[in-house]
N, C-alpha and C positions, 0 to 999 in steps of 0.2 A: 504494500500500500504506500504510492506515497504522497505527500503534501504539497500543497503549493509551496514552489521555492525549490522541489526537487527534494525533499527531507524524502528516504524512504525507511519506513516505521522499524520491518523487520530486519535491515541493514542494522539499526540504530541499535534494539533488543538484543542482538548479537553480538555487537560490540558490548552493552551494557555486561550481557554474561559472561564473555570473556574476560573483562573486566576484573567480573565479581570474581570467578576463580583463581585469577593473577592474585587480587588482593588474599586471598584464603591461602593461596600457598603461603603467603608473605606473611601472614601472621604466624604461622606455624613455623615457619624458620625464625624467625623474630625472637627472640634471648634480649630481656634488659637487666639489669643489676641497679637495685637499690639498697638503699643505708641507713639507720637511725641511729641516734645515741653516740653519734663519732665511729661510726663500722663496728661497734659494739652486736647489731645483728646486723646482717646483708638478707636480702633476698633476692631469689634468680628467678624470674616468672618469662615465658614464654608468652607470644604475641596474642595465643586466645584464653590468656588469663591464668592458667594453669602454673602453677608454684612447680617450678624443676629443683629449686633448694634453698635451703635456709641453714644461715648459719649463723651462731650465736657466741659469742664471746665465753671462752669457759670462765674466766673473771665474772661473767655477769652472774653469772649462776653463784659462783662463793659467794658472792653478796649478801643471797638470801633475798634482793626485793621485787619478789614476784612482779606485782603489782607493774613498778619500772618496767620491767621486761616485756611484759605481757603490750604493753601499751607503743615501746620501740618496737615488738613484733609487725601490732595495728600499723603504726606510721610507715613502717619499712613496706610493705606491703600497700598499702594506697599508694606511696612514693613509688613504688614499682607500677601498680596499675595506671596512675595518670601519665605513666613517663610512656606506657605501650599504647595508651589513647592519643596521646603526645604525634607519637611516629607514626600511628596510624593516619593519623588526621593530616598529618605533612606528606606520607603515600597518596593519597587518595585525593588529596587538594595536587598533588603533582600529575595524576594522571586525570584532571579535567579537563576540559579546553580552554585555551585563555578567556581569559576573565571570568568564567565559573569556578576558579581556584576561591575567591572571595567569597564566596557562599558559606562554606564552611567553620 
Protein backbone atom coordinates (compact mmCIF):
# COMPACT_ATOMS: atom_id res chain seq x y z
CA UNK A 1 0.00 0.00 0.00
CA UNK A 2 1.37 3.07 -0.54
CA UNK A 3 0.68 6.96 0.32
CA UNK A 4 0.69 9.83 -1.38
CA UNK A 5 4.31 11.18 -1.46
CA UNK A 6 5.28 7.48 -2.52
CA UNK A 7 5.52 6.31 1.47
CA UNK A 8 4.98 2.42 0.82
CA UNK A 9 3.26 1.00 4.35
CA UNK A 10 4.77 -2.57 4.01
CA UNK A 11 8.33 -1.28 2.92
CA UNK A 12 8.04 0.85 6.19
CA UNK A 13 6.71 -2.24 8.63
CA UNK A 14 9.62 -4.19 7.52
CA UNK A 15 12.10 -1.85 8.03
CA UNK A 16 10.39 -1.19 11.49
CA UNK A 17 10.87 -5.14 12.36
CA UNK A 18 14.07 -5.30 11.37
CA UNK A 19 14.79 -2.64 13.34
CA UNK A 20 13.16 -4.10 16.27
CA UNK A 21 15.28 -7.22 16.04
CA UNK A 22 18.67 -5.28 15.43
CA UNK A 23 17.80 -3.54 18.74
CA UNK A 24 16.86 -7.07 20.73
CA UNK A 25 20.11 -8.43 19.75
CA UNK A 26 21.67 -5.24 21.14
CA UNK A 27 20.26 -5.50 24.31
CA UNK A 28 21.22 -8.96 24.85
CA UNK A 29 24.84 -8.26 24.05
CA UNK A 30 24.78 -5.08 26.01
CA UNK A 31 26.85 -5.73 29.72
CA UNK A 32 26.86 -2.27 31.94
CA UNK A 33 28.64 -2.16 35.23
CA UNK A 34 27.41 -0.01 38.08
CA UNK A 35 28.71 1.13 41.75
CA UNK A 36 27.59 2.26 45.13
CA UNK A 37 29.10 3.19 48.34
CA UNK A 38 32.76 3.87 46.42
CA UNK A 39 32.68 0.20 44.44
CA UNK A 40 31.86 -1.09 48.00
CA UNK A 41 29.18 -3.35 45.62
CA UNK A 42 29.27 -3.27 41.68
CA UNK A 43 26.63 -4.67 39.65
CA UNK A 44 26.98 -6.28 36.00
CA UNK A 45 23.26 -6.25 34.43
CA UNK A 46 22.90 -7.20 30.81
CA UNK A 47 20.82 -4.98 28.33
CA UNK A 48 17.26 -6.77 29.05
CA UNK A 49 17.65 -6.05 32.66
CA UNK A 50 18.90 -9.22 33.86
CA UNK A 51 21.61 -9.12 36.93
CA UNK A 52 24.96 -11.27 35.28
CA UNK A 53 26.64 -10.28 38.83
CA UNK A 54 27.15 -8.72 41.90
CA UNK A 55 29.76 -8.10 43.82
CA UNK A 56 30.19 -6.97 47.29
CA UNK A 57 32.93 -5.76 49.26
CA UNK A 58 33.82 -8.52 51.92
CA UNK A 59 34.70 -5.22 54.34
CA UNK A 60 31.03 -4.56 53.93
CA UNK A 61 29.98 -7.52 55.36
CA UNK A 62 32.50 -7.40 58.62
CA UNK A 63 30.66 -4.40 59.39
CA UNK A 64 27.70 -5.94 60.24
CA UNK A 65 25.32 -2.81 58.70
CA UNK A 66 22.97 -4.74 56.81
CA UNK A 67 20.73 -2.04 56.42
CA UNK A 68 23.81 0.05 54.58
CA UNK A 69 24.30 -2.76 52.31
CA UNK A 70 21.03 -3.74 51.45
CA UNK A 71 20.29 -0.01 50.37
CA UNK A 72 24.10 0.35 48.12
CA UNK A 73 22.65 -3.19 46.67
CA UNK A 74 19.10 -0.95 45.74
CA UNK A 75 21.33 2.19 44.30
CA UNK A 76 23.84 -0.04 42.40
CA UNK A 77 21.38 -1.71 40.68
CA UNK A 78 19.00 1.26 39.43
CA UNK A 79 22.41 2.98 38.78
CA UNK A 80 22.85 -0.16 36.43
CA UNK A 81 19.39 -0.04 35.17
CA UNK A 82 19.13 3.75 34.15
CA UNK A 83 22.72 3.51 32.74
CA UNK A 84 21.06 0.36 30.11
CA UNK A 85 17.96 2.61 29.51
CA UNK A 86 20.65 5.20 29.13
CA UNK A 87 22.35 3.36 25.85
CA UNK A 88 19.26 2.07 24.84
CA UNK A 89 17.75 5.23 24.21
CA UNK A 90 21.04 6.68 22.58
CA UNK A 91 20.76 3.06 20.15
CA UNK A 92 17.59 3.76 19.17
CA UNK A 93 17.53 7.76 18.88
CA UNK A 94 20.80 6.62 16.43
CA UNK A 95 18.83 4.51 14.29
CA UNK A 96 15.99 7.13 13.59
CA UNK A 97 15.98 9.26 10.71
CA UNK A 98 17.06 12.60 11.08
CA UNK A 99 15.21 14.76 13.10
CA UNK A 100 13.18 11.93 14.77
CA UNK A 101 16.26 11.30 16.86
CA UNK A 102 14.45 14.36 19.15
CA UNK A 103 11.42 12.46 19.89
CA UNK A 104 12.91 10.42 22.23
Amino acid sequence: MKFPGGMDLQKMMKQAQQMQEKMAKEMESMVVDASAGGGVVTVQMRGTKEISALRIDPEAVKEGDVEMLQDMIVAAINEASRKVDEAMQGKLGGMLPPGLGGLM
